[in-house]
PDB file as gemmi writes it, atoms N, CA and C in Angstrom:
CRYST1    1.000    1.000    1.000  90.00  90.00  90.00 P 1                      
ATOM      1  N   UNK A   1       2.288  -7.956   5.636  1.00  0.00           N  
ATOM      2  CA  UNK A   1       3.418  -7.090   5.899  1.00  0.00           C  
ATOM      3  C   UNK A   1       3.288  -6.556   7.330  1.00  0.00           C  
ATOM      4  N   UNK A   2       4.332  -6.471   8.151  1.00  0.00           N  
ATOM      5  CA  UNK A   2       4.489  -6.124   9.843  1.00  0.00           C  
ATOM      6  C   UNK A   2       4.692  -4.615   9.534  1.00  0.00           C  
ATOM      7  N   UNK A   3       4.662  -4.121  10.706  1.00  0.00           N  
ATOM      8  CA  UNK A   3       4.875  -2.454  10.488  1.00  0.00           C  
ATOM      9  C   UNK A   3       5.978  -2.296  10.324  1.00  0.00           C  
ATOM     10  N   UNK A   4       7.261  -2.638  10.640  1.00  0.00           N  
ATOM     11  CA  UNK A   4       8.192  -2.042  10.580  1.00  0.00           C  
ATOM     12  C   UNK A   4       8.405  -2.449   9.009  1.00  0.00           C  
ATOM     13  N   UNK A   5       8.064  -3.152   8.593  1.00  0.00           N  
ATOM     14  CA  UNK A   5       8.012  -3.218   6.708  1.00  0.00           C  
ATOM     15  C   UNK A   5       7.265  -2.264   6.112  1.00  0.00           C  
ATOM     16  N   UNK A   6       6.335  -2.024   7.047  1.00  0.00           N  
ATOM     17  CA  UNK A   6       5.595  -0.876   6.216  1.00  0.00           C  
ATOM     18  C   UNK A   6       6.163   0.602   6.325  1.00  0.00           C  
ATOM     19  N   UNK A   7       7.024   0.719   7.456  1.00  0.00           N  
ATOM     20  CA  UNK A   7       7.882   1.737   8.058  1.00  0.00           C  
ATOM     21  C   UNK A   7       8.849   2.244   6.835  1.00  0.00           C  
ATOM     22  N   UNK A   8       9.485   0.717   6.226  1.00  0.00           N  
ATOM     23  CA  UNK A   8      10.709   0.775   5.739  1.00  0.00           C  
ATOM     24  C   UNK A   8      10.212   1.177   4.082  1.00  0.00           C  
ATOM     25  N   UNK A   9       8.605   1.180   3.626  1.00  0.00           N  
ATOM     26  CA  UNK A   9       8.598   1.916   2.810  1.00  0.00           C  
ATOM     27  C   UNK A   9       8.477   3.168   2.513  1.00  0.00           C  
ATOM     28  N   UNK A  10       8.447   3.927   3.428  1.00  0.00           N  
ATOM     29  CA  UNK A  10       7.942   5.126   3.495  1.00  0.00           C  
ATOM     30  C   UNK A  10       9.192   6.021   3.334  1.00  0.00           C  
ATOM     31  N   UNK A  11       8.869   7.225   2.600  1.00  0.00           N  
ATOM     32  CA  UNK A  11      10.218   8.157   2.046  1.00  0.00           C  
ATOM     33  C   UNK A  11      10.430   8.920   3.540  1.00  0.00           C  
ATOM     34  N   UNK A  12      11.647   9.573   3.279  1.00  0.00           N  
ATOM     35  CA  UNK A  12      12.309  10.375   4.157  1.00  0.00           C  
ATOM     36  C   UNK A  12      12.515  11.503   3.771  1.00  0.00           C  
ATOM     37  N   UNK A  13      11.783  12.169   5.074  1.00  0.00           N  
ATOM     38  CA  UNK A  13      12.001  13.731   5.231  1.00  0.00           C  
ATOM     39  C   UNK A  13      13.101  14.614   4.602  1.00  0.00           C  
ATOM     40  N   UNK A  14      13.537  15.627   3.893  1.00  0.00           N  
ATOM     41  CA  UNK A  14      14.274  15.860   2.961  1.00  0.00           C  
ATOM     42  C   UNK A  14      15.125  15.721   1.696  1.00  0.00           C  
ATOM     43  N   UNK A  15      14.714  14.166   1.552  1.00  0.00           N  
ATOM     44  CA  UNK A  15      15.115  13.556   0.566  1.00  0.00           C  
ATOM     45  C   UNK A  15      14.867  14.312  -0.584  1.00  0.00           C  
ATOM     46  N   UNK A  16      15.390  14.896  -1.861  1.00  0.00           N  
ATOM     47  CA  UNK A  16      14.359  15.030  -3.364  1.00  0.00           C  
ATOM     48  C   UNK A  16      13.624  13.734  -3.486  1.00  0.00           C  
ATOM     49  N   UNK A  17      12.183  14.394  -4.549  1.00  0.00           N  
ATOM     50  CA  UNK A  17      11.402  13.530  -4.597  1.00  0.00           C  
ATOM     51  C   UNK A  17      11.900  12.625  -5.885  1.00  0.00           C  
ATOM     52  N   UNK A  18      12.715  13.225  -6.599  1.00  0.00           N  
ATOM     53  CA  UNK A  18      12.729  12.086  -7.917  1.00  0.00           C  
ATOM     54  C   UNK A  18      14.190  11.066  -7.208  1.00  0.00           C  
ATOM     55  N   UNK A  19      14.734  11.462  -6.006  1.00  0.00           N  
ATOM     56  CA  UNK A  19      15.809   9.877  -5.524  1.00  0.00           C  
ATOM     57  C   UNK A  19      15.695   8.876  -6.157  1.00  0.00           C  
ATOM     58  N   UNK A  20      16.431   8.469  -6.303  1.00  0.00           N  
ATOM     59  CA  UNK A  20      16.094   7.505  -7.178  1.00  0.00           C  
ATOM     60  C   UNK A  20      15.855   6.123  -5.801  1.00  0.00           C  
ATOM     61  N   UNK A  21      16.553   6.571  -4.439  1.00  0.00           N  
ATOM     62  CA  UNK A  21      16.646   5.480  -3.210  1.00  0.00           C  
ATOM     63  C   UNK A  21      15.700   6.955  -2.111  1.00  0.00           C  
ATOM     64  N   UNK A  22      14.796   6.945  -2.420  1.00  0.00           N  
ATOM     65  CA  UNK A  22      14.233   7.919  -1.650  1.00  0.00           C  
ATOM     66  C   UNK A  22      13.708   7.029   0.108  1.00  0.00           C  
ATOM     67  N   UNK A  23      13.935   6.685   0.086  1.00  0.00           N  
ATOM     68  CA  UNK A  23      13.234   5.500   1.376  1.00  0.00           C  
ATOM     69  C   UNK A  23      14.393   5.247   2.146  1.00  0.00           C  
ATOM     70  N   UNK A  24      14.239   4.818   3.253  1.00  0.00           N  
ATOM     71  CA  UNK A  24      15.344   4.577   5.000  1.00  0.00           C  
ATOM     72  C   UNK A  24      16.773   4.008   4.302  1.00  0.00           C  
ATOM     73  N   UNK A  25      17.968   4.487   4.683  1.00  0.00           N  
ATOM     74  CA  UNK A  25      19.158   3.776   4.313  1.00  0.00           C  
ATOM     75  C   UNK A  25      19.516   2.527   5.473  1.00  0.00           C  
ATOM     76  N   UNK A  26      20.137   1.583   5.062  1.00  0.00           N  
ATOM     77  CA  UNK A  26      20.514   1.080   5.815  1.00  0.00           C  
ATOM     78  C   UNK A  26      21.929   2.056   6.981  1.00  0.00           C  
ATOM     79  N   UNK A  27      21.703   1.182   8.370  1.00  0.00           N  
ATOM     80  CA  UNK A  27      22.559   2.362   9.305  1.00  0.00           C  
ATOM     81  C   UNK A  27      22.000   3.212   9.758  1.00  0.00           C  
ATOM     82  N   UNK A  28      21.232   3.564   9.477  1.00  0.00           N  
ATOM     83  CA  UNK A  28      20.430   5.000   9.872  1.00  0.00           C  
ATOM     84  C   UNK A  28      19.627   4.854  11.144  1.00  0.00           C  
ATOM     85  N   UNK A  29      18.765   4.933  11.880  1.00  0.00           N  
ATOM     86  CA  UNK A  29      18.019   5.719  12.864  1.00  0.00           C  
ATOM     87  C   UNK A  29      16.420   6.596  12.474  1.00  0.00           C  
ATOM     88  N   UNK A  30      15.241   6.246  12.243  1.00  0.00           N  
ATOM     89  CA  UNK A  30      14.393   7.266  11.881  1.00  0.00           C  
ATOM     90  C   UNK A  30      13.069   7.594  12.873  1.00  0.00           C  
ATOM     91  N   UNK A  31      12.670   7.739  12.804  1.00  0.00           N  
ATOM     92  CA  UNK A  31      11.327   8.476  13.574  1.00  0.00           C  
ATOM     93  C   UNK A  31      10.291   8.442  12.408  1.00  0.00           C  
ATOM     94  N   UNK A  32       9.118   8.074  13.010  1.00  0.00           N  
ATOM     95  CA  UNK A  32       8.151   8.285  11.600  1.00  0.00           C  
ATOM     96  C   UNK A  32       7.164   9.366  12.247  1.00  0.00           C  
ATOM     97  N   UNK A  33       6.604  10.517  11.141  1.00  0.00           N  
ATOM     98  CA  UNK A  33       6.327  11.828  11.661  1.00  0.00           C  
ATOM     99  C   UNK A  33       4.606  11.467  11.636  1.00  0.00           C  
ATOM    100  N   UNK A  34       3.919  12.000  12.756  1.00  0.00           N  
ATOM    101  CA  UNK A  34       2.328  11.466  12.575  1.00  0.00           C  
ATOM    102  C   UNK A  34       1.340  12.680  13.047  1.00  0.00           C  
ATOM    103  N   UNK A  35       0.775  12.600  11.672  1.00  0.00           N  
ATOM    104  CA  UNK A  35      -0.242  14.130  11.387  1.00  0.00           C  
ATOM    105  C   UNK A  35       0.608  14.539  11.041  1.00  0.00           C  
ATOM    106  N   UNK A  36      -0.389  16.392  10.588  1.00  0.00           N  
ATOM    107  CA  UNK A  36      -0.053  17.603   9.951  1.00  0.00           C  
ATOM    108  C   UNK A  36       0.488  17.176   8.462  1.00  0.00           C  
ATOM    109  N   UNK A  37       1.079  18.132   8.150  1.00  0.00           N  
ATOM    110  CA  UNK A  37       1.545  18.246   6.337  1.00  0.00           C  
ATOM    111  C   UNK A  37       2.951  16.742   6.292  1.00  0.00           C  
ATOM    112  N   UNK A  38       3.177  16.568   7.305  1.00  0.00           N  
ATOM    113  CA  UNK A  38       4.410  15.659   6.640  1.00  0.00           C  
ATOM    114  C   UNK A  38       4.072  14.079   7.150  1.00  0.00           C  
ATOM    115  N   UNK A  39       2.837  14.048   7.398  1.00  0.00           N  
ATOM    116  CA  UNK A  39       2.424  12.923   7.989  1.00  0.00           C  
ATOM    117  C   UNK A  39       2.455  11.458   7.065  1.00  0.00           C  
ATOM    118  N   UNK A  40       3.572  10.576   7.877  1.00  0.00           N  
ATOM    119  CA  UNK A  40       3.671   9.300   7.161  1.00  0.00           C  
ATOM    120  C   UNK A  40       5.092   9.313   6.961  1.00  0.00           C  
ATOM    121  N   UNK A  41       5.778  10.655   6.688  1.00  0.00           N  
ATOM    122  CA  UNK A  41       7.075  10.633   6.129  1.00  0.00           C  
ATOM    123  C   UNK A  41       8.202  10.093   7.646  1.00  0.00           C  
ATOM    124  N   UNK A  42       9.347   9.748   7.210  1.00  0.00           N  
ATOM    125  CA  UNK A  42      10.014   9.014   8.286  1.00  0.00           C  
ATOM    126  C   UNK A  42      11.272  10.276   8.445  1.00  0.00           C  
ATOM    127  N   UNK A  43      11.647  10.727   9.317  1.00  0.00           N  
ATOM    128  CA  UNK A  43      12.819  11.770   9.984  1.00  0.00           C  
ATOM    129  C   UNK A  43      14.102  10.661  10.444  1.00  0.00           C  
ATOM    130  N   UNK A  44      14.974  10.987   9.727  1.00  0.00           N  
ATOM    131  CA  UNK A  44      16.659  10.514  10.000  1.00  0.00           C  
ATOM    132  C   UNK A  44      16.762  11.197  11.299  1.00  0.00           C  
ATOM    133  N   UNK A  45      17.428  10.614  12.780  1.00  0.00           N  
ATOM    134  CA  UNK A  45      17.456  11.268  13.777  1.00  0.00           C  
ATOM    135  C   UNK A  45      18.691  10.608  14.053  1.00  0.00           C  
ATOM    136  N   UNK A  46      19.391   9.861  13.491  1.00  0.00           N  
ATOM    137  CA  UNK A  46      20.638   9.379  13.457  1.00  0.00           C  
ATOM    138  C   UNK A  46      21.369  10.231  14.429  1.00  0.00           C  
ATOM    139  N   UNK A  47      21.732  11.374  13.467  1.00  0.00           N  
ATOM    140  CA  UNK A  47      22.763  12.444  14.368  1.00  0.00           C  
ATOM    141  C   UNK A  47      22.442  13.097  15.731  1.00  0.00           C  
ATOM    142  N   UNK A  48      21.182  12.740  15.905  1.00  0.00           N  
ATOM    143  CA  UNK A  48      20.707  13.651  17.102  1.00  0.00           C  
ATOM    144  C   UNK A  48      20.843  12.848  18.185  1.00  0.00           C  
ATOM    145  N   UNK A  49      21.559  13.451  19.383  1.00  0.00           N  
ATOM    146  CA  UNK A  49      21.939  12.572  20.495  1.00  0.00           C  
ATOM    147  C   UNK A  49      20.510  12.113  21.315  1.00  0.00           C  
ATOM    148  N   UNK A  50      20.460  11.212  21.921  1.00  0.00           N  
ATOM    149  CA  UNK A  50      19.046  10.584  22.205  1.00  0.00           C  
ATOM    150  C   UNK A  50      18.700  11.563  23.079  1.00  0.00           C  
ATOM    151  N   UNK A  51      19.277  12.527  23.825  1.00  0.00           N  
ATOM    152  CA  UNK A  51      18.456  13.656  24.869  1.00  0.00           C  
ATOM    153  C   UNK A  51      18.257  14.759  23.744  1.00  0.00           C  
ATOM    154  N   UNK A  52      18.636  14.848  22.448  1.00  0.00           N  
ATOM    155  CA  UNK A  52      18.390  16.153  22.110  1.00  0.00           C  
ATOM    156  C   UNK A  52      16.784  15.718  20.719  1.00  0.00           C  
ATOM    157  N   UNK A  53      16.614  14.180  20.802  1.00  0.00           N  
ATOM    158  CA  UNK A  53      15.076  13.455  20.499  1.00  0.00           C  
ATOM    159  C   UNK A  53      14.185  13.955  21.213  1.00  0.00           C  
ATOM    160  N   UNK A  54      14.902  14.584  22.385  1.00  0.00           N  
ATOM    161  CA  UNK A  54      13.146  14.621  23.548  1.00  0.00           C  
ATOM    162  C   UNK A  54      12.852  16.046  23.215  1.00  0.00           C  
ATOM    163  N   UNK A  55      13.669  16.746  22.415  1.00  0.00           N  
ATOM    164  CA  UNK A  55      13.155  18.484  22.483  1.00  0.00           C  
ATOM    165  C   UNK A  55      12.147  18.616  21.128  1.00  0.00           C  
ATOM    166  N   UNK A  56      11.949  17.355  20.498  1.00  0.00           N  
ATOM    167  CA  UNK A  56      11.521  17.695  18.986  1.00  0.00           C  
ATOM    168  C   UNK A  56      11.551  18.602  18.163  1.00  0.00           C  
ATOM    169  N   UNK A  57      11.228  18.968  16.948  1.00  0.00           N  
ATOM    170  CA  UNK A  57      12.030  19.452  15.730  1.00  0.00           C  
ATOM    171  C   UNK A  57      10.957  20.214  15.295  1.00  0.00           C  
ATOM    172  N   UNK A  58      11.542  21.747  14.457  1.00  0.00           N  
ATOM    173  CA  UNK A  58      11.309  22.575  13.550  1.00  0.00           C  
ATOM    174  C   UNK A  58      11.226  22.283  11.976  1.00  0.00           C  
ATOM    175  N   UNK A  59      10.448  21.586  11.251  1.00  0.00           N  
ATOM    176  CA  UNK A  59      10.998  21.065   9.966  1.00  0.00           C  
ATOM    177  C   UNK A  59      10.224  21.846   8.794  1.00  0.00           C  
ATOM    178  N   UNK A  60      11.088  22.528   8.241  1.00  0.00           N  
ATOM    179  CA  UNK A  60      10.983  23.790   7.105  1.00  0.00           C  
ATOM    180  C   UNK A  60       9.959  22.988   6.059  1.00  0.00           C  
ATOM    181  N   UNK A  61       8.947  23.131   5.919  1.00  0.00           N  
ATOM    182  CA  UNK A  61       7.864  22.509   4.801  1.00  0.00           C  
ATOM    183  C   UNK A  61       7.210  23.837   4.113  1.00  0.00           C  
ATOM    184  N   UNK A  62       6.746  23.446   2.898  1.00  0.00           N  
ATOM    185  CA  UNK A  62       5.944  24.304   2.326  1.00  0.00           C  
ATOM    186  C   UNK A  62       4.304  23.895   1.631  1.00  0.00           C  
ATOM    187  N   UNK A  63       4.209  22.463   2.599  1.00  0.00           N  
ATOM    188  CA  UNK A  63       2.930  22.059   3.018  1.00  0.00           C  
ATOM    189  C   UNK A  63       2.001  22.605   3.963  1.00  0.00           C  
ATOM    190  N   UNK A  64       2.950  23.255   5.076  1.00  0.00           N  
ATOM    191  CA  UNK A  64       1.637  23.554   6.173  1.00  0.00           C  
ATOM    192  C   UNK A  64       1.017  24.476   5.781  1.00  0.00           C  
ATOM    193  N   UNK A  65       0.169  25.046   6.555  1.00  0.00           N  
ATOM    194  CA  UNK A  65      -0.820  26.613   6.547  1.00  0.00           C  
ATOM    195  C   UNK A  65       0.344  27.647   5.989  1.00  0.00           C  
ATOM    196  N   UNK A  66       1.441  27.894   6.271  1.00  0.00           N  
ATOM    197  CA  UNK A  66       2.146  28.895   5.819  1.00  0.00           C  
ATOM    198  C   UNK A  66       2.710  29.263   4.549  1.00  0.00           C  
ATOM    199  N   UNK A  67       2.923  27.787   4.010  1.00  0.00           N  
ATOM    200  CA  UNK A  67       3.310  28.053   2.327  1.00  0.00           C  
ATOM    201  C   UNK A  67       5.122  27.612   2.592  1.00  0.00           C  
ATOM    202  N   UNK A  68       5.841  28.223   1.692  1.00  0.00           N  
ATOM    203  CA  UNK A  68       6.880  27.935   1.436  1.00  0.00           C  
ATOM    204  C   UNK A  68       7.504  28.331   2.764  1.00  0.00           C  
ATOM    205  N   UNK A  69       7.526  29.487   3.276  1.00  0.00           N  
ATOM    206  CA  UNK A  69       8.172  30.206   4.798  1.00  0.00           C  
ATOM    207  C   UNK A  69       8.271  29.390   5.577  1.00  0.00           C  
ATOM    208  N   UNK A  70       6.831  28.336   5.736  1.00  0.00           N  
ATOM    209  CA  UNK A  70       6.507  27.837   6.820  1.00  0.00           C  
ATOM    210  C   UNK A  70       7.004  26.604   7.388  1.00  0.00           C  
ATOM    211  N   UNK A  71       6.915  26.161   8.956  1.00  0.00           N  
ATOM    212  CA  UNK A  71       7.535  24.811   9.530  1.00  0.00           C  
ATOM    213  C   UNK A  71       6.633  24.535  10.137  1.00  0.00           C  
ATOM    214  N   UNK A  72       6.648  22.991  10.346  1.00  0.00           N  
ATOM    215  CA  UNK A  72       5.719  22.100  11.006  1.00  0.00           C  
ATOM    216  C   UNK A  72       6.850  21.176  12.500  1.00  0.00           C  
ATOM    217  N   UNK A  73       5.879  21.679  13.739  1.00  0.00           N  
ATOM    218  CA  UNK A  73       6.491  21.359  14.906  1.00  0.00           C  
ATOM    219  C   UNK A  73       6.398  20.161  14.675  1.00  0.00           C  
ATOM    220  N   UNK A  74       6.670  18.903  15.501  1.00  0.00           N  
ATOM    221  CA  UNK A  74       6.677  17.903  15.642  1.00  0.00           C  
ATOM    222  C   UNK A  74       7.289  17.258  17.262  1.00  0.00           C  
ATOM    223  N   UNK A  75       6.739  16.558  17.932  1.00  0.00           N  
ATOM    224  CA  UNK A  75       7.272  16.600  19.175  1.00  0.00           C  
ATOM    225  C   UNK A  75       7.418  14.858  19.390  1.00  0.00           C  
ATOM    226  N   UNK A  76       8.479  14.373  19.955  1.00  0.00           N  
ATOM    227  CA  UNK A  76       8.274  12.871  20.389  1.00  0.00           C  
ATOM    228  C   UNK A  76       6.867  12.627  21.007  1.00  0.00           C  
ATOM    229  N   UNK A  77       6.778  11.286  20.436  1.00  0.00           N  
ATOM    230  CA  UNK A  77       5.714  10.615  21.399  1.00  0.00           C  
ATOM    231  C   UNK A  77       6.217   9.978  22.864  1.00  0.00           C  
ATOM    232  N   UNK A  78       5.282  10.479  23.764  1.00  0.00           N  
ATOM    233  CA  UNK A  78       5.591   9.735  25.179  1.00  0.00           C  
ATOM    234  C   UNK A  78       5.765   8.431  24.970  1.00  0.00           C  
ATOM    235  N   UNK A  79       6.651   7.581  25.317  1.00  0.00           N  
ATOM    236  CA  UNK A  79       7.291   6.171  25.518  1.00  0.00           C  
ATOM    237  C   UNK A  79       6.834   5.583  24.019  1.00  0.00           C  
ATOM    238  N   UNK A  80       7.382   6.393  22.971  1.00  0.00           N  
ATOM    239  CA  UNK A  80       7.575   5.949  22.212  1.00  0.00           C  
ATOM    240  C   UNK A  80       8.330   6.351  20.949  1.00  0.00           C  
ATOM    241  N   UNK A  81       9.767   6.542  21.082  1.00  0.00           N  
ATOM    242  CA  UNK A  81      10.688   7.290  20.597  1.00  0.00           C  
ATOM    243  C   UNK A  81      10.586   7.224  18.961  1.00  0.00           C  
ATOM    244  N   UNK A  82      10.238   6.377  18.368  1.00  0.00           N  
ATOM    245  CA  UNK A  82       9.924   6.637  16.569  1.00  0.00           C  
ATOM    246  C   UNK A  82       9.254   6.991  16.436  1.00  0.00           C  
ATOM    247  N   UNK A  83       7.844   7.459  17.279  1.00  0.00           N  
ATOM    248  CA  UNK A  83       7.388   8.568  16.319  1.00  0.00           C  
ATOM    249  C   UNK A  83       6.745   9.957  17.052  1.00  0.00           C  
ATOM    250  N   UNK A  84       7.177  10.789  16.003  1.00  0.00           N  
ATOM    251  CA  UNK A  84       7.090  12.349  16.374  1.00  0.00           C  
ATOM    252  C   UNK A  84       5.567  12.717  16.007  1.00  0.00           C  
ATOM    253  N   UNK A  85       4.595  13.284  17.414  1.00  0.00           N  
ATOM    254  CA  UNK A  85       3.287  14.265  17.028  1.00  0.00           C  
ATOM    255  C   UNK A  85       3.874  15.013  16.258  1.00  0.00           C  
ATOM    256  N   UNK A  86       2.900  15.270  15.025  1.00  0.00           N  
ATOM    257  CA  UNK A  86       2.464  17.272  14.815  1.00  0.00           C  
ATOM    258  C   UNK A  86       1.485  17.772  15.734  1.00  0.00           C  
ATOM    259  N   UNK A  87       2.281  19.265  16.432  1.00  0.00           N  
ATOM    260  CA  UNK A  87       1.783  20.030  17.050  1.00  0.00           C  
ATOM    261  C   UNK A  87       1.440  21.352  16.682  1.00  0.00           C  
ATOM    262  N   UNK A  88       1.665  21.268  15.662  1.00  0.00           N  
ATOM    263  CA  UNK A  88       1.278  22.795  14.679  1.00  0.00           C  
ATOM    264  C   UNK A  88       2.409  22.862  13.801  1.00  0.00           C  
ATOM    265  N   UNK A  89       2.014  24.646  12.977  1.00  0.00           N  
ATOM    266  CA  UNK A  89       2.550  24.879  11.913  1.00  0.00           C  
ATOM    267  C   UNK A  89       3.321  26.275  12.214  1.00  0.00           C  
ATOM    268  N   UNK A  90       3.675  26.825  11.842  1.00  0.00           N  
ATOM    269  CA  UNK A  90       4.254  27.867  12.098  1.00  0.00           C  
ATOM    270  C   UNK A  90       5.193  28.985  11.052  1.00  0.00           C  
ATOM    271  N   UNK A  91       4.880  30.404  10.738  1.00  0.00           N  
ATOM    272  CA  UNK A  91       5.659  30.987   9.644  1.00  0.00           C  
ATOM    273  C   UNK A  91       6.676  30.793   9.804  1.00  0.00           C  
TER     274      UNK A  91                                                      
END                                                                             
């Protein structure tokens, strides 16, 4: 299996977990998130205009250090737009 097959199994960020299609839609656009609490999971970035990819994302988890309150930063990787560092956690 190539990575991007292995890409295409991996669930997506806000999905519920019992989806019954919890994994990449066709059409879509994703980012796969690497480290911290959401690490592995793939981010829909579809809607986000490709300059507003470079500011990376706040994503409400109740995995990190904080519990339910809490969000996990995530920032693009340099020259490599699918996938987002974790850079911490945050209440």
């Amino acid at each position: 299996m190539d990575r991007d097959e292995e890409l295409l199994r991996g669930r997506v960020y806000g999905q519920e977990h019992d989806d019954p299609r919890p994994g990449p839609r066709p059409g879509r656009v994703y980012a796969e998130l690497v480290g911290g609490p959401l690490d592995g999971l793939l981010l829909d970035v579809t809607e986000r205009a490709v300059d507003e990819r470079d500011s990376g994302v706040a994503l409400e988890t109740e995995l990190g250090r904080h519990g339910a309150a809490g969000r996990s930063f995530y920032d693009p990787r340099p020259g490599d737009a699918a996938r987002f560092d974790w850079s911490g956690d945050a209440p």
